[in-house]
C-alpha positions in Angstrom: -6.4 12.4 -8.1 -6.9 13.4 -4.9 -6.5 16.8 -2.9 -3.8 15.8 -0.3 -3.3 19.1 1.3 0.1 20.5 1.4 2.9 18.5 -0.5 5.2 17.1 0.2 3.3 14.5 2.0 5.8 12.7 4.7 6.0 9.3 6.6 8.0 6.8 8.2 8.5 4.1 10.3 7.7 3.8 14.0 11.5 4.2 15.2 11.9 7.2 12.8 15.1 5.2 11.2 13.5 5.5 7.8 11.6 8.5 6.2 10.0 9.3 3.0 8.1 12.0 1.1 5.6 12.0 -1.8 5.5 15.2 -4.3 2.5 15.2 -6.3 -1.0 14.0 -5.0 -1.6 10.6 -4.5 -3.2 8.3 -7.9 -5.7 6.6 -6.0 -6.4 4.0 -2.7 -7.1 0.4 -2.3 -7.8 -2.4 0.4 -6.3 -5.9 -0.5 -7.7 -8.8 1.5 -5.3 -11.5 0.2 -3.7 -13.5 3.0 -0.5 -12.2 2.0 -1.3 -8.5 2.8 -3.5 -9.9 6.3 -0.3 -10.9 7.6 2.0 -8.7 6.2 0.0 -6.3 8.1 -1.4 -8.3 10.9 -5.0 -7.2 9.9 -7.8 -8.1 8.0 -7.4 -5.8 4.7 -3.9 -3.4 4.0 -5.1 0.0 3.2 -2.5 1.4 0.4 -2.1 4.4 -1.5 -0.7 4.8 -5.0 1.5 7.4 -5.7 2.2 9.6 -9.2 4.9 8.2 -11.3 8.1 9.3 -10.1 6.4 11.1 -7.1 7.9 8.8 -4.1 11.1 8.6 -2.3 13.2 8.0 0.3 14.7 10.7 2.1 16.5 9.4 4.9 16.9 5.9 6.3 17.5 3.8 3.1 20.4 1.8 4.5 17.7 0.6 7.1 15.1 -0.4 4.9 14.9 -4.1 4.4 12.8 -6.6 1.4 11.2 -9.5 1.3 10.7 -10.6 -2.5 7.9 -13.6 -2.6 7.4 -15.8 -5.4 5.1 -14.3 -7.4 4.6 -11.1 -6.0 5.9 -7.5 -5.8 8.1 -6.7 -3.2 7.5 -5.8 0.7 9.9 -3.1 1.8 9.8 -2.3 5.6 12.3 -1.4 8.3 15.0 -3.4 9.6 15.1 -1.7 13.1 11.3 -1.8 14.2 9.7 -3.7 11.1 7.1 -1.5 10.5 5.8 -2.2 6.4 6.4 0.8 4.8 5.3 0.1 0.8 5.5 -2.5 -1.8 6.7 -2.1 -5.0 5.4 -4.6 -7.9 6.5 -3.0 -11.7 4.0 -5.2 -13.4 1.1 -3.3 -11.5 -0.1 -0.4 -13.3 0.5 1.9 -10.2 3.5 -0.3 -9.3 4.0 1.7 -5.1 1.9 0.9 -2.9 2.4 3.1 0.6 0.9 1.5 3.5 -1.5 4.3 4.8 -0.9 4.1 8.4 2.9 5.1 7.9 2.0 8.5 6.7 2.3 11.0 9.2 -1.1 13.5 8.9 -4.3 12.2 6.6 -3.2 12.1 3.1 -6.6 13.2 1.9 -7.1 10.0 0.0 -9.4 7.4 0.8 -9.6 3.8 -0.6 -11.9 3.4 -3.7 -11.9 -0.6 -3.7 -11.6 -3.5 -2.6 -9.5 -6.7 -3.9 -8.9 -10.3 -3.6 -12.2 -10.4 -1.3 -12.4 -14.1 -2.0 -9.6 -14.2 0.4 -11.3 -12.2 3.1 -10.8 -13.3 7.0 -13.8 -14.7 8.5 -13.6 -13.2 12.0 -13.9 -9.5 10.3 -16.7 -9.0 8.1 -16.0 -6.6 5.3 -18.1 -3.5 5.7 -21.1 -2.3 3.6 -19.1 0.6 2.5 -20.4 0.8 -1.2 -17.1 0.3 -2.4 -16.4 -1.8 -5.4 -15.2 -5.1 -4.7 -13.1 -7.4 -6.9 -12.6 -11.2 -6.0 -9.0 -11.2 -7.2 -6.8 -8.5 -8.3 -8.5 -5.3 -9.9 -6.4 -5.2 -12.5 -7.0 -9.2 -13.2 -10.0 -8.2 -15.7 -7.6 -5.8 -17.9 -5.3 -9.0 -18.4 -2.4 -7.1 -15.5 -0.6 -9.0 -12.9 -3.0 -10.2 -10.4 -0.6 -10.8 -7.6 0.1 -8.0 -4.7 
């Protein structure tokens, strides 16, 4: 695990509609480069972090949050009022939330361990020599998880 600083850790959206807070230090970080996530997040990899079990939630805004459930994936939770991704959710993932880093609002004092679905990468951004392990589908796809995101 990480050391995150002070808990709670907090975020949001960009409007401030929808808030949320994370109790216990974050499990771990990944980049995904599937198309999915590129334009989900209009880049070329979505940074995520992984909460603890039990660790995330909501504190205010819920009734602005808004899903998009795609066929064979986990869901995409962002806000309704300024559409900023927040997190996914996926329960057959072994850390099943994902937070989308950039919505947290100081460095949560994790930093992505790996990359996945680099077989998917976009051409006009090379992914970096960063030393980071890189998987060509899902991470989890060699222990026989979901490999979907």
């Amino acid at each position: 695990m990480a050391d995150t600083g002070k808990l709670p850790l907090t975020g949001g959206c960009n409007c401030g509609a929808v808030r949320y807070e994370v109790t216990k230090p974050l499990v771990r970080a990944s980049y995904c480069h599937r198309k999915r996530c590129q334009r989900r997040s209009g880049t070329a990899a979505s940074a995520q972090a992984h909460p603890a079990p039990k660790s995330f939630r909501i504190v205010s805004g819920e009734d602005k949050l808004r899903v998009w459930r795609p066929e064979n994936g986990g869901e995409k939770w962002f806000c309704g009022e300024c559409g900023s991704a927040l997190y996914g959710f996926n329960p057959a993932h072994p850390e099943p939330i994902g937070i989308r880093m950039g919505t947290f609002d100081e460095d949560p004092g994790i930093r992505p361990s790996v990359r996945q679905f680099v077989d998917y990468a976009a051409p006009w951004e090379p992914i970096p020599d960063d030393g980071l392990p890189r998987f060509a589908q899902s991470r989890h796809a060699s222990e026989g998880r979901a490999a979907s995101c």
